[in-house]
C-alpha positions, 0 to 999 in steps of 0.5 A: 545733440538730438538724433537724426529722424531723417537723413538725405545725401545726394538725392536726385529724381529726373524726368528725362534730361530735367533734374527735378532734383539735383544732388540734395542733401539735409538732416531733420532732427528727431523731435523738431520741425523741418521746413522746406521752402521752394517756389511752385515747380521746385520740387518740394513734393518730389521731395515728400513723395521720395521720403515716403515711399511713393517715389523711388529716387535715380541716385543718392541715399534716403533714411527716414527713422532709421531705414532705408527707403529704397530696402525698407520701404515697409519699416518707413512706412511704419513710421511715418503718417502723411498729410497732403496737400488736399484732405484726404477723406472720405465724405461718405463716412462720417468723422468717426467713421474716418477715423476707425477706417484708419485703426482697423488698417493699422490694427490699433489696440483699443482703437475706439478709445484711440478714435474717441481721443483724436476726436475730443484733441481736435475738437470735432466731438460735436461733429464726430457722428456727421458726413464728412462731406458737411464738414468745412475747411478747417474741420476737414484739415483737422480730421486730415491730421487726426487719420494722419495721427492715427497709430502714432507715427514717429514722423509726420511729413505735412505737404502744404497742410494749411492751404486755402485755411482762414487764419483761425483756422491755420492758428489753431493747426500750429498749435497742434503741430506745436504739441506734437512736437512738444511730445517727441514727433518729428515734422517735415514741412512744406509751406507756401506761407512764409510765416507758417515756416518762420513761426513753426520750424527750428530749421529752413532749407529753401529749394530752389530749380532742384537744389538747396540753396539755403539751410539753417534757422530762420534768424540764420536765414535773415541775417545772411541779407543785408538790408536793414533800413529806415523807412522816411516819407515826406510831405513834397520833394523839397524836404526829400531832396533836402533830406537826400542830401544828408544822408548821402549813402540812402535811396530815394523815390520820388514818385514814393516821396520816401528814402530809404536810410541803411541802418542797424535799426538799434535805438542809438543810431535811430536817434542819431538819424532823428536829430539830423532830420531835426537839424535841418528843421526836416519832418518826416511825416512817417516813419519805419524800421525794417528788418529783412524778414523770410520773404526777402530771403526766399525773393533773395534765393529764388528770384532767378526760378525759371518755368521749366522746374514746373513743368518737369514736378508736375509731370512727376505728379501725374506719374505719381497718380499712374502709379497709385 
């Protein structure tokens, strides 16, 4: 069993009489990827800022490689790069000028060489020598990353990093997550793209008014929901309504002209339900399996989200900016 990279109990951060968070606790395992899901308000970046040291906690404890974040804010910091949610760099410098900045910080041996292979990994050769400020989305994402490479961190904690990326573009940013992982690099991930998480992370935990309210794989994730069914739309009412009265454990929608059939959604059962319709001389003029999928757990666990959590997060975020 691989070894914790990040272990968290009791968590909480408040802001008056609001828990931003309430009392968390979870582990990441070194060399895989963490990602934690929540609506907007939830208290995901609380989360991030507390782990990396910008914010302190009101209770509970927090060690991130090994260290205690509140006595060994130093030796954390070592260990870790970050990657916000907005690209944080410089568009008075150029690409390669970036990256050096942040070698000479970190006192990187041989960091032209060091900047030279983060520039030829992300494929901003070409454009290592212009501003920043004429780079895209994408590019500045990757350039984002890259920095946040720079003296190769043990962890790296990835707040939403592929917001407002055209799909190409995020692609090709969860084939460098994957790498790193490949290499030994932890990664903790908050997400807004349900997909992202469900193709990206070994392991979910979804936070919902400041507490976990689900941990696990994705697979584990989706089979806690029932839900599986059959998919059947008709041509008028008059075969919906036939169609009703066979399977008599489905639901219907009129207005949808569809019914809903519960299934396992197995070849034998579909089968089953195929030469019913054909029975009763029934066509269904489309047809579909569906499985619940992360959008439905995360609709599932979230549904009840009320405006304050909001609120209480992005007050901690201004706070946050006072403080830098």
């Amino acid at each position: 069993m691989k070894s914790s990279a990040i272990a968290v109990t009791g968590l909480r951060k408040a802001y008056g009489d609001k828990a931003v968070l309430d009392g968390i606790d979870f582990e990441v395992a070194a060399g895989s990827v963490f990602s934690l899901l929540g609506p907007n308000g939830a208290g995901k970046t609380t989360t991030v800022n507390v782990l990396t040291t910008l914010l302190t906690a009101d209770a509970g404890t927090v060690r991130v490689a090994g260290h205690d974040v509140a006595s060994a804010t130093k030796e954390v910091r070592a260990a870790i790069g970050v990657t916000g949610q907005f690209a944080a760099v410089d568009d008075l410098l150029s690409g390669r000028e970036n990256l050096q900045l942040m070698a000479d910080l970190k006192r990187v041996r041989d960091g032209g060489r060091m900047v030279d292979g983060l520039l030829e990994r992300f494929d901003l050769e070409e454009s290592a020598d212009k501003l920043t400020a004429t780079y895209s989305g994408g590019m500045r994402r990757k350039l984002d990353l890259a920095m946040t490479l720079v003296g190769s961190p043990q962890i790296i904690f990835l707040d939403e990093p592929t917001t407002g990326l055209d799909p190409r573009s995020r692609r090709t940013l969860w084939g460098i997550v994957r790498e790193l992982v490949a290499e030994g690099t932890t990664i903790f991930l908050t997400t807004q793209y349900l997909e992202e998480a469900d193709q990206l992370a070994d392991r979910i935990a979804v936070l919902n008014q400041g507490r976990l309210v689900a941990q696990g794989t994705a697979a584990e994730l989706k089979g806690r929901l029932p839900g599986t069914h059959v998919r059947l739309r008709f041509a008028d009412a008059f075969q919906l309504g036939s169609a009703a009265r066979i399977f008599t454990d489905s639901t219907r929608d009129d207005e949808e002209l569809t019914l809903r059939v519960p299934s396992d959604g197995r070849s034998r059962s579909l089968r089953a339900l195929l030469d019913r319709l054909d029975e009763h001389a029934l066509d269904a003029q489309e047809f579909a399996v569906h499985t619940p999928d992360l959008d439905d757990v995360f609709l599932a666990l979230t549904e009840h989200t009320g405006k304050d959590a909001g609120a209480a997060e992005g007050t901690s975020r201004k706070k946050e900016a006072i403080a830098r």
